[in-house]
Structure formats: C-alpha cells, structure tokens
C-alpha positions in Angstrom: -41.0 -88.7 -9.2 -40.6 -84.7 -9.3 -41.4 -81.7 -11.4 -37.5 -81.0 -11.3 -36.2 -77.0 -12.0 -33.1 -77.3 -14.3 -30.8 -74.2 -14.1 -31.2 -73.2 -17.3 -35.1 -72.9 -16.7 -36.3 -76.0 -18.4 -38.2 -78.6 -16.2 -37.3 -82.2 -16.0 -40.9 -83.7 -15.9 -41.8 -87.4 -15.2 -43.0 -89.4 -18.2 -43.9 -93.2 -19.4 -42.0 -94.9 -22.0 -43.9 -97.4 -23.4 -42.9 -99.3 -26.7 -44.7 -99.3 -29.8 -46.7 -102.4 -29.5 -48.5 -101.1 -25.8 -46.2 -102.9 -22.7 -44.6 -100.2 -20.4 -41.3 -100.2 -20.4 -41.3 -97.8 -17.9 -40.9 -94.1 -16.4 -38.8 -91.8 -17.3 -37.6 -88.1 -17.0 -38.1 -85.7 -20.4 -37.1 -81.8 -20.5 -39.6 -79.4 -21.7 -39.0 -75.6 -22.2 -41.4 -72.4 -21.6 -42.9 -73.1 -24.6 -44.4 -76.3 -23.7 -48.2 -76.0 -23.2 -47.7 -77.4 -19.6 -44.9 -75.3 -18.8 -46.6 -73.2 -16.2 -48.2 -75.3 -14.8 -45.8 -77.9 -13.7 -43.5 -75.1 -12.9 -45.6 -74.4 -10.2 -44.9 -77.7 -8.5 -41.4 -78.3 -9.7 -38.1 -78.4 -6.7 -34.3 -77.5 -7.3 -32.1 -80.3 -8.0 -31.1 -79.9 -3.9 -34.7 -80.0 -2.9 -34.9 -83.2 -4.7 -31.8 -84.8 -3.3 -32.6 -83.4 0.5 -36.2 -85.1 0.0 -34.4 -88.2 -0.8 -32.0 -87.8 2.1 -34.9 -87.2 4.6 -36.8 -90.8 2.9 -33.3 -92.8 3.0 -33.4 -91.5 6.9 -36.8 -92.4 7.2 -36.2 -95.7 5.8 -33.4 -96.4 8.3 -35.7 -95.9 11.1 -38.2 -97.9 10.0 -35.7 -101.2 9.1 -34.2 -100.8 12.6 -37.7 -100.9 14.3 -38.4 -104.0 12.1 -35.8 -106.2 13.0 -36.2 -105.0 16.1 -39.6 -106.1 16.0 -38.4 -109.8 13.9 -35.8 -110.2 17.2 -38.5 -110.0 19.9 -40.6 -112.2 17.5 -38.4 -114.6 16.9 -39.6 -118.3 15.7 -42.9 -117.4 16.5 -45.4 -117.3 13.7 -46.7 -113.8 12.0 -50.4 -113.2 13.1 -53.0 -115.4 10.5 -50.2 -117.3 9.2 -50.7 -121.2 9.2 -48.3 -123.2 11.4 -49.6 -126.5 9.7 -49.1 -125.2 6.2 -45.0 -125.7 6.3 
C-alpha cells in the first residue's frame, strides 16, 4: 500500500481496521490533512494517484511475465513430480 497525494493536498495513508474486541479486519486507506502530526513526514514518501496506477500497471506486467514462464515451465514438466515431492504419498 502507498502514501497516496490527493489533489486537494491531503494524503491517503494506509491504515488497519481492527474491531473492538482485537481480530483484524483488515487494511484500509484513511485521509489525513497538514495538520496531522505525520503529515510531513508521509508526504515525503507519498505518489500521485497516476504514479500509483502506473506502479500497478508495471506489477500486472510483471505478473504476466512471470505466469507465462510458469506454465511454460508446468508444460516442459509435465506429469513429472516437483523436486522433494513424494511419488508414494498419492
């Protein structure tokens, strides 16, 4: 998760949600302003909305690459068991 730059200035900063009685329910994004005590310092890290989604872009593209290369990888493999797997064990 990012330190996102809205336009107005605020920053879109990742947080936990967890419920009252401790389990996580999970992460989540709040807004905080210039008068938040952690303001500057999160600003210094945070991207532009487009930074954000070209980061993504360049994973999802990454992520391509590396699924082709793996069933290219299960093709030549085949039937053949993974390395330290147990063929008696079926």
């Amino acid at each position: 998760m990012f330190v996102i730059r809205l336009p107005n200035g605020n920053l879109q900063v990742p947080a936990t949600a967890i419920r009252q009685d401790g389990p996580v329910i999970g992460d989540v994004y709040v807004e905080i302003g210039p008068q938040d005590a952690d303001y500057d310092r999160l600003a210094e890290q945070a991207l532009t909305p487009d930074e954000v989604e070209q980061r993504r872009q360049e994973w999802r593209e990454g992520d391509a690459a590396l699924h082709r290369e793996f069933l290219e990888f299960a093709r030549l493999v085949g039937d053949q068991y993974w390395p330290g797997q147990d063929p008696e064990a079926d």
